[in-house]
PDB file of the backbone (N, CA, C, O) and the ligand in Angstrom, with CONECT records:
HET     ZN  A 101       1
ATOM      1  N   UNK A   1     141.520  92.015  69.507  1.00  0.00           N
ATOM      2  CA  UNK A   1     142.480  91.422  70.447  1.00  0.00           C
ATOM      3  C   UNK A   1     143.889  91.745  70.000  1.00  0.00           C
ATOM      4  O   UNK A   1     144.288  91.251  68.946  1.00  0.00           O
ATOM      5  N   UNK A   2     144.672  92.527  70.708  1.00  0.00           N
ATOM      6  CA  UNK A   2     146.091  92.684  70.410  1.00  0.00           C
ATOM      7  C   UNK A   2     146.881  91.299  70.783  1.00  0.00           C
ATOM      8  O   UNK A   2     146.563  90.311  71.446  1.00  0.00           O
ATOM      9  N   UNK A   3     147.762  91.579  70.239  1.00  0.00           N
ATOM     10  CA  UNK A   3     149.092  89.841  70.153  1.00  0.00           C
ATOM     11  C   UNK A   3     150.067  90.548  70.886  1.00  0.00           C
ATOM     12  O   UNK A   3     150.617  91.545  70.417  1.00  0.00           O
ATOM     13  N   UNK A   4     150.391  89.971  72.328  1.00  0.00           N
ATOM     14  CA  UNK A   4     151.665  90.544  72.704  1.00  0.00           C
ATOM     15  C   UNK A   4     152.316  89.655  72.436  1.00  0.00           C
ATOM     16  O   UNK A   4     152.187  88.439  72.294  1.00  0.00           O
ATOM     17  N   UNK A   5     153.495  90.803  72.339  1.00  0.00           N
ATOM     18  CA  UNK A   5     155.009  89.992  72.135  1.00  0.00           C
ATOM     19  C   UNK A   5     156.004  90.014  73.351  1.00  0.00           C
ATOM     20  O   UNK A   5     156.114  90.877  74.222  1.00  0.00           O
ATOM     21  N   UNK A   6     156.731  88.794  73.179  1.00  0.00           N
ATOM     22  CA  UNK A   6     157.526  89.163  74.992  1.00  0.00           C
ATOM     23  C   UNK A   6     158.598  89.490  74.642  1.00  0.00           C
ATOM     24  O   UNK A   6     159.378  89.145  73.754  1.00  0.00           O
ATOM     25  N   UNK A   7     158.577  90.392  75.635  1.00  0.00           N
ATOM     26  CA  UNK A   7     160.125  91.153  75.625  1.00  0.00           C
ATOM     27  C   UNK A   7     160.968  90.393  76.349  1.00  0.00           C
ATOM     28  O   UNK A   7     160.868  89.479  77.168  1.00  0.00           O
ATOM     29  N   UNK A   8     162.117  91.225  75.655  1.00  0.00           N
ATOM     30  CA  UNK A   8     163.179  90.257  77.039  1.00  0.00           C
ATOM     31  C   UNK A   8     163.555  90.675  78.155  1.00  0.00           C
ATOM     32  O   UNK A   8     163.621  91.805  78.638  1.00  0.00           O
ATOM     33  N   UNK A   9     163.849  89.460  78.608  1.00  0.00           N
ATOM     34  CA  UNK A   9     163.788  90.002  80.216  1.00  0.00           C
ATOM     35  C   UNK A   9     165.097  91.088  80.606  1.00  0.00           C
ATOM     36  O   UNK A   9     164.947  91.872  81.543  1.00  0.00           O
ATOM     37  N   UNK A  10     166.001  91.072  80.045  1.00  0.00           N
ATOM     38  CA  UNK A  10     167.150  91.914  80.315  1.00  0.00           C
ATOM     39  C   UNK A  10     167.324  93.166  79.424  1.00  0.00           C
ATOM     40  O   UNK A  10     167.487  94.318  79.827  1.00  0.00           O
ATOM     41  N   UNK A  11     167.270  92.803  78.325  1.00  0.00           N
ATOM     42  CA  UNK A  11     167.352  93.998  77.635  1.00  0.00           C
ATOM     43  C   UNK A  11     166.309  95.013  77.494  1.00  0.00           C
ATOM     44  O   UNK A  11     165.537  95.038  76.536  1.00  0.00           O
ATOM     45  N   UNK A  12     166.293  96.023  78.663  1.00  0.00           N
ATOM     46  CA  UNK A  12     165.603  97.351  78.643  1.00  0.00           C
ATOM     47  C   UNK A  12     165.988  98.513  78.027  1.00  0.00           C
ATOM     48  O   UNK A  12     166.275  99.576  78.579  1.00  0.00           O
ATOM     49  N   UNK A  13     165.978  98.181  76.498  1.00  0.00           N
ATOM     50  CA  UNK A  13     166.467  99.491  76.171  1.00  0.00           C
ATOM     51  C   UNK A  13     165.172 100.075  75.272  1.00  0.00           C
ATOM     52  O   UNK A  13     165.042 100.105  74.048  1.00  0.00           O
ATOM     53  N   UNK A  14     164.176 100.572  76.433  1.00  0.00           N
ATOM     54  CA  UNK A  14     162.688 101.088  75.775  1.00  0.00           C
ATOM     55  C   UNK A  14     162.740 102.277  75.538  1.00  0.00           C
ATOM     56  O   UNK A  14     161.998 102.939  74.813  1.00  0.00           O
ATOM     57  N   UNK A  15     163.758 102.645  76.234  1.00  0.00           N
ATOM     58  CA  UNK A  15     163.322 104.416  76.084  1.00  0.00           C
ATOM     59  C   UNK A  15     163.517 104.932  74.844  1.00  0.00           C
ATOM     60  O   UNK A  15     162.593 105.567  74.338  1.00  0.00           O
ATOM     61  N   UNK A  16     164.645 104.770  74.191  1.00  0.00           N
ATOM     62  CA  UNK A  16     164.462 105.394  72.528  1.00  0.00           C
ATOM     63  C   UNK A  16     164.074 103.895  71.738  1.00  0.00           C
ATOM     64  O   UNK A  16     164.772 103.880  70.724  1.00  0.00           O
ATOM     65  N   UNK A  17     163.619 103.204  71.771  1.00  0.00           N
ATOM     66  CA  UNK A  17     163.478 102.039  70.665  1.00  0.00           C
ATOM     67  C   UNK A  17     162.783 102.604  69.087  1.00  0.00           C
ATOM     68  O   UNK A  17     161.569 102.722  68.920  1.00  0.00           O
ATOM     69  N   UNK A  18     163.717 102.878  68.125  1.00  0.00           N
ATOM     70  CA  UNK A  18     163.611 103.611  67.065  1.00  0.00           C
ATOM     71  C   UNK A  18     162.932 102.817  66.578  1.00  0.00           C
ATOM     72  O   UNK A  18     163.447 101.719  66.790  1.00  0.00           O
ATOM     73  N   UNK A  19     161.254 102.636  65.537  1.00  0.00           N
ATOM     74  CA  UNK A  19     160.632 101.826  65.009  1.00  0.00           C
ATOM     75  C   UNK A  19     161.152 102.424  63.610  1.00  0.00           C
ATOM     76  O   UNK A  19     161.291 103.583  63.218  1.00  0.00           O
ATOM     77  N   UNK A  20     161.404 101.070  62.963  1.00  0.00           N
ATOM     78  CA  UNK A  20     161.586 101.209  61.164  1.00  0.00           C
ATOM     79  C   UNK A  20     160.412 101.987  60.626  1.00  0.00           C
ATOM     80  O   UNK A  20     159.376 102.158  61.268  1.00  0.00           O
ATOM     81  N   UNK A  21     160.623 102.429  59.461  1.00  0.00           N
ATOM     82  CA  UNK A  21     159.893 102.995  58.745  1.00  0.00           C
ATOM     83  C   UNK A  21     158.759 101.989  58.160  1.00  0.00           C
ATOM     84  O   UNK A  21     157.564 102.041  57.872  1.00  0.00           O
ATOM     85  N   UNK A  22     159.787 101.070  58.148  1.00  0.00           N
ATOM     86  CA  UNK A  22     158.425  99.800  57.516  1.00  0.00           C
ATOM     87  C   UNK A  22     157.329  99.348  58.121  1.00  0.00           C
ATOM     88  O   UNK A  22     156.325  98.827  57.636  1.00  0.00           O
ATOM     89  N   UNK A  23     157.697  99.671  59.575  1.00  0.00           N
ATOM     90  CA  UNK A  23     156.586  99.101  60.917  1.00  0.00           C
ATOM     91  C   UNK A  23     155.537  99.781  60.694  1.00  0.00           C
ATOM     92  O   UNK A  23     154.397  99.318  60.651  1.00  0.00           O
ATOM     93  N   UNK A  24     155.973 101.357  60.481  1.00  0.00           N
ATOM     94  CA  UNK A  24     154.718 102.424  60.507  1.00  0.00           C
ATOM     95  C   UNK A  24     153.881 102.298  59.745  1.00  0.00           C
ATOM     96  O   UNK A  24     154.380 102.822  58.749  1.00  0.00           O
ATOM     97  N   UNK A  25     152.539 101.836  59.362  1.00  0.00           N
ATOM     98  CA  UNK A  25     151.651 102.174  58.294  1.00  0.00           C
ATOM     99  C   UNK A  25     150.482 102.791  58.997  1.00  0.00           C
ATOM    100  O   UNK A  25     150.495 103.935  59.451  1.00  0.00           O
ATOM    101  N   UNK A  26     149.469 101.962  59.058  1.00  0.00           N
ATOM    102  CA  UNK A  26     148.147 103.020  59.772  1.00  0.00           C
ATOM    103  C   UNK A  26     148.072 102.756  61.202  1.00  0.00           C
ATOM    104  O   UNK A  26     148.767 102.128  62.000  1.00  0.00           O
ATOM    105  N   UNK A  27     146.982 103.453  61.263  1.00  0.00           N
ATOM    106  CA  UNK A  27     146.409 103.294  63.164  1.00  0.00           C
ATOM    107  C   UNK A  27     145.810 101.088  63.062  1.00  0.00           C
ATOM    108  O   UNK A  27     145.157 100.358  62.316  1.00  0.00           O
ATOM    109  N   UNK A  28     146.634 100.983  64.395  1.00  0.00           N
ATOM    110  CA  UNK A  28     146.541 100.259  64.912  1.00  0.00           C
ATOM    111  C   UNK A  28     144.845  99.230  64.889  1.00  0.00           C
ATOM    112  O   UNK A  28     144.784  98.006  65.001  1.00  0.00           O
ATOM    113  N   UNK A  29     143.714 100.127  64.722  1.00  0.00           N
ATOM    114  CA  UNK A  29     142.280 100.094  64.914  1.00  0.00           C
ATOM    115  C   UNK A  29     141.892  99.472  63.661  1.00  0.00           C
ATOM    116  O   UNK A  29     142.462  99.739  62.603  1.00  0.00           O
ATOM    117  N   UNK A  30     140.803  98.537  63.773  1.00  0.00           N
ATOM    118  CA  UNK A  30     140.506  98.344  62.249  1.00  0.00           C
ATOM    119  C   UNK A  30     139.441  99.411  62.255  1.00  0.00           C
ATOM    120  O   UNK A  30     138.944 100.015  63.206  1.00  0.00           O
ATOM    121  N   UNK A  31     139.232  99.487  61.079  1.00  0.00           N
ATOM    122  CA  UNK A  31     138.430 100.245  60.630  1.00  0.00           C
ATOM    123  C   UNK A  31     139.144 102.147  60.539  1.00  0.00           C
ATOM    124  O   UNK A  31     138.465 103.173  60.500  1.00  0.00           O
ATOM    125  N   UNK A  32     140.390 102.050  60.530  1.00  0.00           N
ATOM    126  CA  UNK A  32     140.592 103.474  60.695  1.00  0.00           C
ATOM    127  C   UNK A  32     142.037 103.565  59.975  1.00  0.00           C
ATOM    128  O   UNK A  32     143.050 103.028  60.422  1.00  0.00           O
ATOM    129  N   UNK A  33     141.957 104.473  58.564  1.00  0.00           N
ATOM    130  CA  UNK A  33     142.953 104.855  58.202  1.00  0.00           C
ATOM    131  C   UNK A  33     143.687 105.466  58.035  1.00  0.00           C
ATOM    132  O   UNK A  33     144.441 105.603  57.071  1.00  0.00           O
ATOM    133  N   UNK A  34     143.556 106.202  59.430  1.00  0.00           N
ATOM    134  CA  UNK A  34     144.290 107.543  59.353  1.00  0.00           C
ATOM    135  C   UNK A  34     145.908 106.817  60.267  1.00  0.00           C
ATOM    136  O   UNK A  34     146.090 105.820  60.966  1.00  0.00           O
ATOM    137  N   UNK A  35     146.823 107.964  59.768  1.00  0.00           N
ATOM    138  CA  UNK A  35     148.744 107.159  59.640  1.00  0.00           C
ATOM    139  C   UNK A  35     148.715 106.882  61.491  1.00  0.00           C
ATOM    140  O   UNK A  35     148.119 107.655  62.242  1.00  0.00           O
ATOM    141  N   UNK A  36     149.230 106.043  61.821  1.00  0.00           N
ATOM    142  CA  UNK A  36     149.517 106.135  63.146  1.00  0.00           C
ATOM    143  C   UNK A  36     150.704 106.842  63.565  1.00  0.00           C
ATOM    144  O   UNK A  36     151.881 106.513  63.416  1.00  0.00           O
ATOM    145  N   UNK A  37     150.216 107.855  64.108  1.00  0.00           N
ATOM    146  CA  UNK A  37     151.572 108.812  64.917  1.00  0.00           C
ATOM    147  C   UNK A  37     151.992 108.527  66.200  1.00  0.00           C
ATOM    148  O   UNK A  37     152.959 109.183  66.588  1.00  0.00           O
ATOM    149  N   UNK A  38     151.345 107.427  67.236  1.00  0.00           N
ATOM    150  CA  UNK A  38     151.276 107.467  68.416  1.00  0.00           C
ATOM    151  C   UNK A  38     151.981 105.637  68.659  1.00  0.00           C
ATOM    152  O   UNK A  38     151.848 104.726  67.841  1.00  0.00           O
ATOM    153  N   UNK A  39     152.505 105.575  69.635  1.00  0.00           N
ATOM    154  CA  UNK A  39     152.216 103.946  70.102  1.00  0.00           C
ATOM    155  C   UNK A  39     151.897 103.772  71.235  1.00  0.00           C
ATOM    156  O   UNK A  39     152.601 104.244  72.128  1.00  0.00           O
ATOM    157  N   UNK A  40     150.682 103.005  71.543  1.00  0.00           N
ATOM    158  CA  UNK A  40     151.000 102.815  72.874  1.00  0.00           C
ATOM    159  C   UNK A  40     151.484 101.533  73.358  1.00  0.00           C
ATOM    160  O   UNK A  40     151.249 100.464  72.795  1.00  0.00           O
ATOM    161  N   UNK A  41     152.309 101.705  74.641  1.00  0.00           N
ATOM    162  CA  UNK A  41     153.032 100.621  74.794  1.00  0.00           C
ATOM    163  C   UNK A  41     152.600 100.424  76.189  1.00  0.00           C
ATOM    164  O   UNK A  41     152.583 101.354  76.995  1.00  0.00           O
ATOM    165  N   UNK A  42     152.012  98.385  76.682  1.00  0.00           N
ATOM    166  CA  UNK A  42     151.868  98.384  77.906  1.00  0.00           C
ATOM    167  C   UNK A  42     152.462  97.483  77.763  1.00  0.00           C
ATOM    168  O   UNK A  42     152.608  96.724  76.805  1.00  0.00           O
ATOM    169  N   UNK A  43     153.110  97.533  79.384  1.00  0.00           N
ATOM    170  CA  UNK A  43     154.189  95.850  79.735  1.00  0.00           C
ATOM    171  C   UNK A  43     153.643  95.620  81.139  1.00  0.00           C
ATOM    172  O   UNK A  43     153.518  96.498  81.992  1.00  0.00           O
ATOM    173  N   UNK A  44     153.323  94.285  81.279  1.00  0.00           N
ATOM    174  CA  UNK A  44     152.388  93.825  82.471  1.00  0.00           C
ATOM    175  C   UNK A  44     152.785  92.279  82.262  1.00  0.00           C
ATOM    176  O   UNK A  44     152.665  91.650  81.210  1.00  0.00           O
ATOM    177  N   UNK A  45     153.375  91.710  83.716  1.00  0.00           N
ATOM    178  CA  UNK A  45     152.741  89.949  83.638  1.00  0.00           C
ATOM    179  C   UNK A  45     152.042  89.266  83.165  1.00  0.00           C
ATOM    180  O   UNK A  45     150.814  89.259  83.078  1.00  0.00           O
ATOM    181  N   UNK A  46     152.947  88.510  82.754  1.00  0.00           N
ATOM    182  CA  UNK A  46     151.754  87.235  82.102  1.00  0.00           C
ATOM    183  C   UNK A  46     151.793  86.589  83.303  1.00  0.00           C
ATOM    184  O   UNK A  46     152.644  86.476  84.185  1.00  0.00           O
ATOM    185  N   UNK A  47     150.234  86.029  83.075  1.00  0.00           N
ATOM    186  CA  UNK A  47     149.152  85.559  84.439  1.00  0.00           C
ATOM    187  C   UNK A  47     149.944  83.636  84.720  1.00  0.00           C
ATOM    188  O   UNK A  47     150.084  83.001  85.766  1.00  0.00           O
ATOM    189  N   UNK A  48     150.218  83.340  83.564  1.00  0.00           N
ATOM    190  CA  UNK A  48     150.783  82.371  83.124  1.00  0.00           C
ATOM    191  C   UNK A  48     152.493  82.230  83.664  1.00  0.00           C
ATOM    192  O   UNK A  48     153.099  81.171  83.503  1.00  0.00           O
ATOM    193  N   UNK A  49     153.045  83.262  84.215  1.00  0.00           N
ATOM    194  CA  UNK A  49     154.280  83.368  84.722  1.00  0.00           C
ATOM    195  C   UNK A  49     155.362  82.830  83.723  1.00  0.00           C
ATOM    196  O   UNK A  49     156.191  81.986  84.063  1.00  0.00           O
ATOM    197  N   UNK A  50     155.290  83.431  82.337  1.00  0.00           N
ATOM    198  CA  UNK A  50     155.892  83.521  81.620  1.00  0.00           C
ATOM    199  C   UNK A  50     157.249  84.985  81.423  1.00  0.00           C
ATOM    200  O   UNK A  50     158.273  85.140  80.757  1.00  0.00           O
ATOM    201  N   UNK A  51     156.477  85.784  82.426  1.00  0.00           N
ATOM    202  CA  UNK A  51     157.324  87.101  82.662  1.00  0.00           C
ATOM    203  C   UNK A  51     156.878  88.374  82.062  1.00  0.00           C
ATOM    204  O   UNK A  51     155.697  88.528  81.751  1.00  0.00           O
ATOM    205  N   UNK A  52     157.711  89.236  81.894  1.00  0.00           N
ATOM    206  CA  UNK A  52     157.104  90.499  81.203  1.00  0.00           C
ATOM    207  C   UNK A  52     156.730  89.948  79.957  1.00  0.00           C
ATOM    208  O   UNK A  52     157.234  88.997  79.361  1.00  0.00           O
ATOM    209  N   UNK A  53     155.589  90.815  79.578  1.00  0.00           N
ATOM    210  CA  UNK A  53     155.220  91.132  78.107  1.00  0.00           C
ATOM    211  C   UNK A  53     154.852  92.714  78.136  1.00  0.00           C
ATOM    212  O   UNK A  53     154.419  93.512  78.968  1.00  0.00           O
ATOM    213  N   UNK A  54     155.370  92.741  76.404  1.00  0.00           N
ATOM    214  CA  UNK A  54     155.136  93.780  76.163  1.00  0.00           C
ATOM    215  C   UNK A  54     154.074  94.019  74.942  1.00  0.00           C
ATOM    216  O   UNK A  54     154.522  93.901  73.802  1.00  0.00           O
ATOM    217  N   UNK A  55     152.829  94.316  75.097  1.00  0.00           N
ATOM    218  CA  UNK A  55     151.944  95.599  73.820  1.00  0.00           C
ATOM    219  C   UNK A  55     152.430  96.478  73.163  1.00  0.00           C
ATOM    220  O   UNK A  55     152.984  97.310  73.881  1.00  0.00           O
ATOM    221  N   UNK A  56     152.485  96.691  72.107  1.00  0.00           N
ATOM    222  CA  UNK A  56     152.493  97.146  71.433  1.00  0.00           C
ATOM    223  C   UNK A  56     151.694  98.116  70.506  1.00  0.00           C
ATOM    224  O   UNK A  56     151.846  97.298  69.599  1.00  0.00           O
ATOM    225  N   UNK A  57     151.188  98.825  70.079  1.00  0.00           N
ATOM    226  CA  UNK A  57     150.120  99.313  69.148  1.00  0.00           C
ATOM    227  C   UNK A  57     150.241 100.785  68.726  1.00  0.00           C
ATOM    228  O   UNK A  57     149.929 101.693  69.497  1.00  0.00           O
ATOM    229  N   UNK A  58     150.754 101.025  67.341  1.00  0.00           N
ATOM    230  CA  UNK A  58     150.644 101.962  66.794  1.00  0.00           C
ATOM    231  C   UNK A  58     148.980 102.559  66.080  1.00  0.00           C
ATOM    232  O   UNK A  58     148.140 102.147  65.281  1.00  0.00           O
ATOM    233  N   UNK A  59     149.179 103.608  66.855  1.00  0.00           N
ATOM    234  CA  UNK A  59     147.814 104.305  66.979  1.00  0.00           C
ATOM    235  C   UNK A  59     147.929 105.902  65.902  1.00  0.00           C
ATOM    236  O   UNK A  59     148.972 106.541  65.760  1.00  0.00           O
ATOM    237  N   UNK A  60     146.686 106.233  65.311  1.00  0.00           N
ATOM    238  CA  UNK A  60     146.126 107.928  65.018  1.00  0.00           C
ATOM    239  C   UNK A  60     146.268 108.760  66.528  1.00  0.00           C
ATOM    240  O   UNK A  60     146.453 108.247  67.632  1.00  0.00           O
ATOM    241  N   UNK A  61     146.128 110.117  66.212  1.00  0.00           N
ATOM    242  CA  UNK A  61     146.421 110.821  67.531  1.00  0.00           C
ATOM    243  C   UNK A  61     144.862 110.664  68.475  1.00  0.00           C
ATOM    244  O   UNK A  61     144.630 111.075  69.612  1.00  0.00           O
ATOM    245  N   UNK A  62     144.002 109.957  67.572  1.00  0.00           N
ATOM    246  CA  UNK A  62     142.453 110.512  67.885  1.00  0.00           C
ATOM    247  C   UNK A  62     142.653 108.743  68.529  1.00  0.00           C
ATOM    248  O   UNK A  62     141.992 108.790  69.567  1.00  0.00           O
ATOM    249  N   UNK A  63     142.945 107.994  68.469  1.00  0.00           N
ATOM    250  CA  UNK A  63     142.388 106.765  68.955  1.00  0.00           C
ATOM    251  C   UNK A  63     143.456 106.155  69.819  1.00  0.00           C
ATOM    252  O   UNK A  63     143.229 105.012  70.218  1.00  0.00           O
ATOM    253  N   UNK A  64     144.589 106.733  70.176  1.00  0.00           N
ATOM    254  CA  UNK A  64     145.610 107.429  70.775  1.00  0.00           C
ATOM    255  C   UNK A  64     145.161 107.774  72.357  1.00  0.00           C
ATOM    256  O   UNK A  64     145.411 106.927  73.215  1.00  0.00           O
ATOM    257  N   UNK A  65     144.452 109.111  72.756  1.00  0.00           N
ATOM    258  CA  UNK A  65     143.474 109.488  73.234  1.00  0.00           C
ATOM    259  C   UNK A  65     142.999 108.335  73.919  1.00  0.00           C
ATOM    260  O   UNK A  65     143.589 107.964  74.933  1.00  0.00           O
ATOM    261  N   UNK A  66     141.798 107.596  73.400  1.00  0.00           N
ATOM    262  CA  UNK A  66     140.936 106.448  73.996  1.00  0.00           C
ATOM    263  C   UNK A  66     141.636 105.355  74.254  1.00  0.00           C
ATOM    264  O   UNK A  66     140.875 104.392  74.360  1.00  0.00           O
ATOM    265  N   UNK A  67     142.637 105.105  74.386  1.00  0.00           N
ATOM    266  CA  UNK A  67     143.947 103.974  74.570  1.00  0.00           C
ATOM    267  C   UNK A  67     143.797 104.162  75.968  1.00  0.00           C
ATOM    268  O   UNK A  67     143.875 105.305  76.419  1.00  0.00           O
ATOM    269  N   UNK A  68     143.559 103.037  76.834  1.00  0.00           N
ATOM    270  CA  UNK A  68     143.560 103.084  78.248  1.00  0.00           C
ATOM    271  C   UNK A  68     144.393 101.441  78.987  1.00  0.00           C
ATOM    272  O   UNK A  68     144.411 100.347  78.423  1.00  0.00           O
ATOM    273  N   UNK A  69     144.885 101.717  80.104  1.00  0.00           N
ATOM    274  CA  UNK A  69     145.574 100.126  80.668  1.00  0.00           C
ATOM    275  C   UNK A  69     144.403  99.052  80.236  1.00  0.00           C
ATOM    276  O   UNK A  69     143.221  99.301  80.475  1.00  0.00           O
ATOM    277  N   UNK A  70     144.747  98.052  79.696  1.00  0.00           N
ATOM    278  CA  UNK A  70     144.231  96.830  79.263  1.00  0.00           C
ATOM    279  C   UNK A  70     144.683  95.356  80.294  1.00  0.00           C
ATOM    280  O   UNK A  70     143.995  94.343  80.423  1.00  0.00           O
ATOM    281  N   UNK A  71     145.650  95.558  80.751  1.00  0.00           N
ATOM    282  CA  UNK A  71     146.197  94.732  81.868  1.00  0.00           C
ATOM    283  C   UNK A  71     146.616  94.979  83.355  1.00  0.00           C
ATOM    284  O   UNK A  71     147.599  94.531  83.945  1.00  0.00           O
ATOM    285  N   UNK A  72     145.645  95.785  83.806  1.00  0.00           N
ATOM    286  CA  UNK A  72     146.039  95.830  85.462  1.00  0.00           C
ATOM    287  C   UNK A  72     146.285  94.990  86.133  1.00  0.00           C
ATOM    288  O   UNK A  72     147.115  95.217  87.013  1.00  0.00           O
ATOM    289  N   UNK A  73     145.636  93.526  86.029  1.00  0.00           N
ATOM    290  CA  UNK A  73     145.280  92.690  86.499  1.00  0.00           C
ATOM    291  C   UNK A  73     146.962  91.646  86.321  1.00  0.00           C
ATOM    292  O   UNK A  73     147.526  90.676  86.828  1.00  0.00           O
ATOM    293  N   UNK A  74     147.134  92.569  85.363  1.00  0.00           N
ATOM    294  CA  UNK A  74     149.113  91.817  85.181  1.00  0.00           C
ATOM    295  C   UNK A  74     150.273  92.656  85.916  1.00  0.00           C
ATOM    296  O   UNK A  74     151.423  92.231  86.024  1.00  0.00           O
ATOM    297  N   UNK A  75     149.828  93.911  86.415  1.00  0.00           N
ATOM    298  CA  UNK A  75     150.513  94.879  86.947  1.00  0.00           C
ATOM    299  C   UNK A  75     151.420  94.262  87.922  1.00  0.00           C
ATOM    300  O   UNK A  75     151.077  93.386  88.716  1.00  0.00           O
ATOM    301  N   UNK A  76     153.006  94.940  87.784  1.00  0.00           N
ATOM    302  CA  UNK A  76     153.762  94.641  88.750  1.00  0.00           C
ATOM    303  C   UNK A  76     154.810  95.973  88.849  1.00  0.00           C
ATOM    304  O   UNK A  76     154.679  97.067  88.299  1.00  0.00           O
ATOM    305  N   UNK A  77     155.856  95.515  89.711  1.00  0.00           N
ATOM    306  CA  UNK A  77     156.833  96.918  89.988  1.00  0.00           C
ATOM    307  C   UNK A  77     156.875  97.392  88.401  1.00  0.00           C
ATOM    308  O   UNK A  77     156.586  98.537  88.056  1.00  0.00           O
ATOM    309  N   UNK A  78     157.213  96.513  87.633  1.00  0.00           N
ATOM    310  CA  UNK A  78     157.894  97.191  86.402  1.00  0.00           C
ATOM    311  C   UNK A  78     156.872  97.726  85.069  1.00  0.00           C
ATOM    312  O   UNK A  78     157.188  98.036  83.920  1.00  0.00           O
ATOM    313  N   UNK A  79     155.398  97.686  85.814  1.00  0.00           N
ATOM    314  CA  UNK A  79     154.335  98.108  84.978  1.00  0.00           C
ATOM    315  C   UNK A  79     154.478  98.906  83.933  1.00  0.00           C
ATOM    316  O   UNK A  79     155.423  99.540  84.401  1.00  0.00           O
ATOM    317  N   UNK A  80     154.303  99.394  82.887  1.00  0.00           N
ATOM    318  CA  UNK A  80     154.416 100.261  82.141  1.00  0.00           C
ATOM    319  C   UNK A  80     152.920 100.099  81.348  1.00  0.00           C
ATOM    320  O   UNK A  80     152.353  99.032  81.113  1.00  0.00           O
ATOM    321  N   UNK A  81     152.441 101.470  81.001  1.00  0.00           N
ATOM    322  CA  UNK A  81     151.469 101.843  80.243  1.00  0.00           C
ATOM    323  C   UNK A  81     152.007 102.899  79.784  1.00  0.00           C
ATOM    324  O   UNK A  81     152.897 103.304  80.533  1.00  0.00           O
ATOM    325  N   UNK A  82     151.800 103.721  78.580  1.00  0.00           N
ATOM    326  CA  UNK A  82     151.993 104.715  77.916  1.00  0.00           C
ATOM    327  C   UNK A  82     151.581 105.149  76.460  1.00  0.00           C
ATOM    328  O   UNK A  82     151.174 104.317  75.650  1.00  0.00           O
ATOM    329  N   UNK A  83     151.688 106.327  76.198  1.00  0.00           N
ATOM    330  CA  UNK A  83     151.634 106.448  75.330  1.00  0.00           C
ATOM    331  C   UNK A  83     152.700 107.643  74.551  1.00  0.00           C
ATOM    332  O   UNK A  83     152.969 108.681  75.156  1.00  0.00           O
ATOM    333  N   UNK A  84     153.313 107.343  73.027  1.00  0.00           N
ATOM    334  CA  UNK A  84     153.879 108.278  73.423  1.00  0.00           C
ATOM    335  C   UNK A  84     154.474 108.369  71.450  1.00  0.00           C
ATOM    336  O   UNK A  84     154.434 107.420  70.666  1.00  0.00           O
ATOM    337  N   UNK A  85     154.944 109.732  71.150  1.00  0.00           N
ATOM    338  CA  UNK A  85     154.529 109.956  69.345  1.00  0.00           C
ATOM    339  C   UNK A  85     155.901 108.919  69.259  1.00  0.00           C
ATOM    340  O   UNK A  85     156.839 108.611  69.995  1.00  0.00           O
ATOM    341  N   UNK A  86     155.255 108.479  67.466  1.00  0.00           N
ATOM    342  CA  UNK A  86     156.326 107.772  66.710  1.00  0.00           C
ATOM    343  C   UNK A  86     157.806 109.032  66.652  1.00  0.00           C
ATOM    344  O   UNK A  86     157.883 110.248  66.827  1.00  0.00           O
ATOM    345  N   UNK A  87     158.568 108.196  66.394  1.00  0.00           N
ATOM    346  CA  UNK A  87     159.862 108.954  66.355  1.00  0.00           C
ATOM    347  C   UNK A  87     159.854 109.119  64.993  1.00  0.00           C
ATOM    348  O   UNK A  87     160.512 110.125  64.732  1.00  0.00           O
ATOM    349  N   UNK A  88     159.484 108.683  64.156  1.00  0.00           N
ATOM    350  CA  UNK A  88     159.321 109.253  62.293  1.00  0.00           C
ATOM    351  C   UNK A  88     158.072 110.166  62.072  1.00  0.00           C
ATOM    352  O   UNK A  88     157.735 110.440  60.921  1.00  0.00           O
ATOM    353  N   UNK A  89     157.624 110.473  62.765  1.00  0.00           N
ATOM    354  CA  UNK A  89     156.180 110.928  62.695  1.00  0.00           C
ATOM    355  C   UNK A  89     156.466 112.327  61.591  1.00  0.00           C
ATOM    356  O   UNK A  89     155.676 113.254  61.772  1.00  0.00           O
ATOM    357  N   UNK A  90     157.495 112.530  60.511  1.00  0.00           N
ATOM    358  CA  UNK A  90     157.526 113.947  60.176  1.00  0.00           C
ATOM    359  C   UNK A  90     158.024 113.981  58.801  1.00  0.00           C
ATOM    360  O   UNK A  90     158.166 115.059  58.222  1.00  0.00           O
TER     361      UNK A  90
HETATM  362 ZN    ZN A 101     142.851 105.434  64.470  1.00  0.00          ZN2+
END
């Protein structure tokens, strides 16, 4: 079970959101220790009308891949699913 965290409602500044070096350690998955290069990020309603939330999950490139929408059912105009490489990845 992933833990979302809520974003805020105004401040959209997703497109470069630089993750610390400290955030990065492995893939997201238990059981898998290979470095996470990937995050995927979904933002979908809470059902609860609490507002956007946002997912989070730093992923391997291989489990990355199998990362699929987890919240359609929260989908609205401002949906977001993605996936997309760490910005330290090097
Ligand atoms: Zn993995």
């Amino acid at each position: 079970m992933t833990e979302p965290t809520q974003a805020p409602d105004e401040q959209a500044t997703d497109d470069t959101e630089p993750l610390s070096a400290d955030d990065t350690e492995g893939c997201h998955r238990r059981n898998c220790e290979a470095p996470a290069t990937f995050v995927a990020v979904e933002r979908y309603q809470e059902e609860t009308g609490h507002g956007a939330v946002e997912a989070r999950a730093e992923l391997c490139a291989e489990h990355a891949a199998e990362e699929s929408p987890a919240n359609l059912d929260g989908a609205y105009a401002e949906y977001i699913f993605r996936v997309e490489p760490l910005a330290d990845a090097d």
